[in-house]
NUZA-55898 format. One record per residue (C-alpha): residue in three letters; z negated, x negated, y. Coordinates in steps of 0.5 Angstrom, whole numbers, padded with zeros to 4 digits, always signed. Each point is the difference from the previous one (the first is absolute). Layout:
// NUZA-55898
ALAZXY;...
***
This chain:
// NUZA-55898
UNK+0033+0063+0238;UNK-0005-0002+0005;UNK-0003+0007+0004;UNK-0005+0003+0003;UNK-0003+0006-0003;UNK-0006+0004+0005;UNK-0005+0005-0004;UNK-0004+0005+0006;UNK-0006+0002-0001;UNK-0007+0001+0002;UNK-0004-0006+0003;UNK-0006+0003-0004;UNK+0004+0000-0007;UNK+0003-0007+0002;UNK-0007-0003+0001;UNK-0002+0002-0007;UNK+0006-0003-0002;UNK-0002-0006+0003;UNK-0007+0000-0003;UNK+0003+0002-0007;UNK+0004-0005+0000;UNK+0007+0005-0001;UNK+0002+0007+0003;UNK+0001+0004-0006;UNK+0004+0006+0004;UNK-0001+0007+0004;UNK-0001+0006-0003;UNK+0008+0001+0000;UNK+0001-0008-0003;UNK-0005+0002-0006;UNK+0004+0007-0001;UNK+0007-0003+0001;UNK-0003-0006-0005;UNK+0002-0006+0005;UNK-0001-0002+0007;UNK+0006+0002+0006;UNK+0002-0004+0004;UNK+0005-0001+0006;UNK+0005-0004+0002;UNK-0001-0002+0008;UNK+0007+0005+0001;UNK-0004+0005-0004;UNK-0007+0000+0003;UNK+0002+0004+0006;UNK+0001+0006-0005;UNK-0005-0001-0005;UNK-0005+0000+0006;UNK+0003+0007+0003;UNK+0001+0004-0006;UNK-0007-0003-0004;UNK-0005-0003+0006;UNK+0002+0004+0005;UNK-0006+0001+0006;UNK-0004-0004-0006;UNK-0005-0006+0004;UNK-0004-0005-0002;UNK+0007-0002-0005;UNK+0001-0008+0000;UNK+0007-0002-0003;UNK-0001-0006-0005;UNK+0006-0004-0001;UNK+0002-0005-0007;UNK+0006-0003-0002;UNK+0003+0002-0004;UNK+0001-0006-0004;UNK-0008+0000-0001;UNK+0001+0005-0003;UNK+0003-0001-0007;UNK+0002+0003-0005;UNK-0004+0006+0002;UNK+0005+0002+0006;UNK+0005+0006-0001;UNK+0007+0001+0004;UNK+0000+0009-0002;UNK+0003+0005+0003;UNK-0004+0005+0004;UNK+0002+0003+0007;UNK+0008+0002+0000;UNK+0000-0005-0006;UNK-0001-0006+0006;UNK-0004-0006-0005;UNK-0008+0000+0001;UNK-0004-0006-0002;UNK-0005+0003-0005;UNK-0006-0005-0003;UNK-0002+0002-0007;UNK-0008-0003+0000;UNK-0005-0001+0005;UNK+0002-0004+0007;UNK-0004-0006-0001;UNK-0003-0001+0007;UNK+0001-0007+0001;UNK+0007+0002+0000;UNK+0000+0002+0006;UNK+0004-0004+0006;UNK-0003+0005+0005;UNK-0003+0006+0002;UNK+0000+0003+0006;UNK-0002+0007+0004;UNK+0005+0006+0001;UNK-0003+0003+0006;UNK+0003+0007+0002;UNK+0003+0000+0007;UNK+0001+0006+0003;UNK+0003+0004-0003;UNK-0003-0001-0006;UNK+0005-0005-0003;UNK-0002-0006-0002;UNK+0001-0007+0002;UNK+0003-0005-0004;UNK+0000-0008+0002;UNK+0005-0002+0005;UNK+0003-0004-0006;UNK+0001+0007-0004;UNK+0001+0005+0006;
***
């Protein structure tokens, strides 16, 4: 199954991501002992119930075939299946990283192609 999977974090962890070579997890990935991420329909809650008026976040995209082995499809909210990687994120993976600027209202603003 070819699909995107998106990891939010701060630009300041990316770019020590990107200078070690691999993201080894936020304080939540370490405790939960893989590193969440989100599918494109479920970034918009993933943003609002763990990110929210947060600023300087960059959303990393990967596909999900680069991924491996590693990648696991498990039930998280409401038993909806999340991608959740078992390891360090090799940065090179990384098909994009973007800014999530917040607007106005303190939301964050997805890519075109996300929203």
């Amino acid at each position: 199954m070819r699909r995107t999977v998106h990891k939010v974090c701060p630009q300041g962890d990316w770019s020590a991501a990107q200078k070690n070579g691999t993201f080894a997890g936020s304080p939540d990935d370490l405790r939960d002992g893989y590193i969440h991420l989100s599918t494109a329909h479920q970034l918009p809650a993933t943003l609002a119930k763990h990110f929210s008026g947060q600023g300087d976040l960059v959303l990393i995209s990967f596909s999900s075939d680069s991924l491996g082995d590693a990648l696991r499809w498990e039930p998280s909210r409401g038993g909806e299946l999340f991608p959740h990687y078992y390891g360090a994120l090799p940065a090179a993976l990384a098909r994009s990283v973007v800014a999530l600027p917040l607007a106005a209202d303190g939301r964050h603003v997805l890519p075109e192609e996300l929203a």
